[in-house]
N, C-alpha and C positions, 0 to 999 in steps of 0.2 A: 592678917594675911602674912603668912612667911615670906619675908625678905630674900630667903635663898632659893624659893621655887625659883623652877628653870622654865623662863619663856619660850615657850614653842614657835618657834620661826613659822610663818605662812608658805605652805608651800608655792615653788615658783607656777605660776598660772602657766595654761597651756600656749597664751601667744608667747610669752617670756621663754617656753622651751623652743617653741618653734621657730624666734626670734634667734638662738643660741646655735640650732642646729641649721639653719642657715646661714650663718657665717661663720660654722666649720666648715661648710660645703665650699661656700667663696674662698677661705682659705687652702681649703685643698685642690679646686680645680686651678686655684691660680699656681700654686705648687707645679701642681701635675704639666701644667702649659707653658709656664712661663721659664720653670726654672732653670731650661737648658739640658737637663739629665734625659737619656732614655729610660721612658717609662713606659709599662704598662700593665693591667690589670689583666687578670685572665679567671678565665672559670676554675672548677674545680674539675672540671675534665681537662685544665689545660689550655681551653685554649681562648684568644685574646678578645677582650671583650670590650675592651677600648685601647687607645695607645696614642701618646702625643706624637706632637710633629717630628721631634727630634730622633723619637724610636721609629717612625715611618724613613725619613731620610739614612739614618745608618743603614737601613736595610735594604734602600733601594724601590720603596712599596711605596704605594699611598697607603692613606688609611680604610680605604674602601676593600683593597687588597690584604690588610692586617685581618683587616677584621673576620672573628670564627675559626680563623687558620689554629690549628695549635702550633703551642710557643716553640717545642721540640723540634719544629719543621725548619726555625730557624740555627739550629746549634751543628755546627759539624757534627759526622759520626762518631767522630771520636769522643764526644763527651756526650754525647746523646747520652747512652744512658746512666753514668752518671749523675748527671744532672737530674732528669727526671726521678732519680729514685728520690734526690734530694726534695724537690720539688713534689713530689706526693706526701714526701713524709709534715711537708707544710700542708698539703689538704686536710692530712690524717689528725693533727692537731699533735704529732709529734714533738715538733718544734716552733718555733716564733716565727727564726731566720734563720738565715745562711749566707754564706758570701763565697764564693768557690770562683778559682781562675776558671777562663771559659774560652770555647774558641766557634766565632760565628761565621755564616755564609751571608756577607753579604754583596751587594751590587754585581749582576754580570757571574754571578758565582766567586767573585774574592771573596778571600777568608782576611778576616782578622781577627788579632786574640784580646781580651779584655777580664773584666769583674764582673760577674754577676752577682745581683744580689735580689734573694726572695724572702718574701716580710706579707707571713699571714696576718688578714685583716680580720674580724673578730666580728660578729653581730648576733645578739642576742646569746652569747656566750660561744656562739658556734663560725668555724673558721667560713667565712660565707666568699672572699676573694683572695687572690694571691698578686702582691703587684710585685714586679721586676723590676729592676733598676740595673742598666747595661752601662759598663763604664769603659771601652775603647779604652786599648792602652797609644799611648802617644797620640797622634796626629786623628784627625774621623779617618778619613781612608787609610785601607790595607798600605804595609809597607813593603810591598815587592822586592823582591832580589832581583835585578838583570839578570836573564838567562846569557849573557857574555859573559858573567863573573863564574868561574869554572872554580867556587869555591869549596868543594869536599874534595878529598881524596874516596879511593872507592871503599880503604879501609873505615873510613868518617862516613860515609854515608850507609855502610850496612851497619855500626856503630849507631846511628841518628836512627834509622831503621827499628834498629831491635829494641832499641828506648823506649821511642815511639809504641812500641808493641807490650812493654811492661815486662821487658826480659831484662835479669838479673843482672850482675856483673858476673856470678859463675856461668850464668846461662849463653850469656855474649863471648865468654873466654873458651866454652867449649866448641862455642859453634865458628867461630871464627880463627880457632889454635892461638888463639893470644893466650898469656899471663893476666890474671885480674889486675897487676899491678899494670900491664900494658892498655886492658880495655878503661881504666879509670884516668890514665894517660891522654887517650882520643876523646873522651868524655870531656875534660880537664879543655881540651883544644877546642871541641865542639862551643864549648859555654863561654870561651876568650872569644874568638868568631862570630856568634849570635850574640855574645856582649848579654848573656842572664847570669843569671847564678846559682842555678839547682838544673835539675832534670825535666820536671814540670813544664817549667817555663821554656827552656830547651825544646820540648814539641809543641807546647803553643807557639814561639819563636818562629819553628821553622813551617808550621801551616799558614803563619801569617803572613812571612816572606814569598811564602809559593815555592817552596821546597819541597815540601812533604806533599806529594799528590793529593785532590779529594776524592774519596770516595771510594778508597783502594784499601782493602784488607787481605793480607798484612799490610801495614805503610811500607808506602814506595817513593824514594827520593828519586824527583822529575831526570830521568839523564843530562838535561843540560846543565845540571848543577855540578855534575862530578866530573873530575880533571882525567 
């Protein structure tokens, strides 16, 4: 007998897979429940097919009320569809994941802004779920501005405005008779004030303070905000 023949391993028996595949399941739903993170699963049309306690509470919902809704029902307009294209392209099997800044509606209609991240789930080679992962920036609840802090000027707030709307620096210099160097000036002032450091976050910032009205196109900064 050849000493180098290669011994065939037994394959593992079916209770041994079944044994395997339920204590991926225990390890995942404890994941999913325990870990503190908003979570949730959704169909391939979107919408939510289960979701932990933690993604129920951000939102203001139970889980009775999560559930079937689609996810996009929860994202402000303003990133609605952004995100959703993002979010199909993980149906599509275009991608794995994604992580994109986000900005949600929840409790009572407050906004706040956070991380979202989406992470196609795979079965039988085919993307079969999409789970979420909502990461609130700072504190769970929204961080409101007092409407007594009269903090824009009116020059700053059509400025925060035209951001908000994905206008240019030429395009904010011509409509407001600024200098580019003057509109990057107020910009510059905007992001010292909301304490960010780009543009982006700039209007997550100010949807999540309750500055930037919901549900208003173009964005409109609330008037008790401007001096």
């Amino acid at each position: 007998m050849n000493s180098s023949a290669v011994i065939a391993k037994p394959a593992p028996s079916a209770s041994t897979m079944d044994r395997n595949a339920d204590e991926y399941r225990d390890i995942y739903t404890s994941l999913f429940e325990q870990s503190g993170m908003c979570m949730a699963n959704l169909d391939l049309g979107l919408r939510v097919r289960e979701a932990n306690l933690p993604f129920s509470r951000q939102f203001g919902r139970t889980a009775k009320d999560v559930y079937g809704r689609s996810f996009c029902e929860f994202l402000h307009p303003s990133v609605q569809g952004k995100l959703k294209h993002q979010l199909t392209r993980l149906t599509e099997g275009q991608h794995a994941r994604f992580a994109e800044q986000m900005v949600a509606v929840g409790p009572r209609d407050s906004v706040f802004a956070g991380e979202l991240t989406g992470i196609a789930v795979r079965s039988g080679g085919r993307v079969d779920t999409i789970t979420v992962l909502v990461k609130p920036d700072g504190a769970d609840s929204p961080q409101l501005a007092s409407g007594k802090q009269k903090l824009l000027s009116q020059v700053d707030a059509r400025i925060l405005e035209g951001v908000a709307a994905g206008e240019s620096t030429v395009q904010l210099a011509a409509k407001l008779f600024l200098s580019r160097g003057g509109v990057e000036y107020h910009v510059t002032t905007l992001l010292r004030k909301l304490k960010v450091t780009n543009r982006p976050a700039l209007v997550s910032k100010g949807y999540s303070m309750g500055i930037l009205g919901i549900g208003q196109w173009p964005p409109r900064v609330r008037p008790e905000y401007i001096r």
